[in-house]
C-alpha positions in Angstrom: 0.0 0.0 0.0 1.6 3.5 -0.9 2.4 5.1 1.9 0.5 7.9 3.4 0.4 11.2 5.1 -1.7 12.3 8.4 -2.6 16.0 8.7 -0.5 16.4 11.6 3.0 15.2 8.9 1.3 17.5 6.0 1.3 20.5 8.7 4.9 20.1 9.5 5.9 19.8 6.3 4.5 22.8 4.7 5.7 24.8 7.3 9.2 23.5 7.3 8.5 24.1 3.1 7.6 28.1 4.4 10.7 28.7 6.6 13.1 27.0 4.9 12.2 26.4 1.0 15.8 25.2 -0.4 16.0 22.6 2.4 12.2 21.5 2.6 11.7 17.8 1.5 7.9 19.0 0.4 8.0 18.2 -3.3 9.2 14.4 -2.4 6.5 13.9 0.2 3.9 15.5 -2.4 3.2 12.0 -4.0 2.2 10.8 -0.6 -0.2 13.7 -0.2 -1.8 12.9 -3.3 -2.2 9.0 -2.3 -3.5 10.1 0.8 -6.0 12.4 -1.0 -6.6 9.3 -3.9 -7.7 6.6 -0.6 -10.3 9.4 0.8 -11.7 9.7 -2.0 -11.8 6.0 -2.9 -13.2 5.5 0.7 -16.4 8.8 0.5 -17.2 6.8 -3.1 -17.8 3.7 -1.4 -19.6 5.1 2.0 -21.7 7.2 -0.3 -22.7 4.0 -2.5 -23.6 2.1 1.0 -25.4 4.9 2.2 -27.4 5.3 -0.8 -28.3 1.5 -1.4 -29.5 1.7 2.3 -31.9 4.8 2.2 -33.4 3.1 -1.0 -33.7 0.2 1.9 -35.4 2.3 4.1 -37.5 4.2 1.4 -38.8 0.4 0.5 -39.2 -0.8 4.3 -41.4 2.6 4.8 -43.3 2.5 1.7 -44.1 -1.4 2.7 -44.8 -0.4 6.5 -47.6 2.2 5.0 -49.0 0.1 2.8 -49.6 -2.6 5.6 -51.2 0.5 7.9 -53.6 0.8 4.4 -54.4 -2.5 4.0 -55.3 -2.9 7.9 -57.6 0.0 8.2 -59.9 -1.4 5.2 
């Protein structure tokens, strides 16, 4: 797994990439930022997928829940 970066690294880095640009090791540790960046938004796609596959779940257990009520007041 490419190796990635926390918020905490990315911080440090750019300030180290602020105060001391000809030393800063920023531009090397830019492809972790990117795979860190790729895996979020690898990991929203497929939360968002679940979540929608479940609220067409719950749209069907709530349109099934009212027509029971419907059919049991006739």
């Amino acid at each position: 797994m490419p190796e990635l970066i926390n918020v905490t690294e990315f911080i440090s880095e750019t300030n180290e990439d602020y105060k001391a640009p000809t030393t800063s090791s920023f531009t090397t540790r830019m492809s972790h930022c990117r795979n860190t960046v790729t895996a979020l938004e690898e990991v929203l796609d497929q939360d968002r997928s679940v979540l929608s596959k479940i609220k067409k779940s719950v749209k069907a257990i709530n349109t099934s829940g009212l027509a029971h009520v419907e059919n049991e007041d006739q």
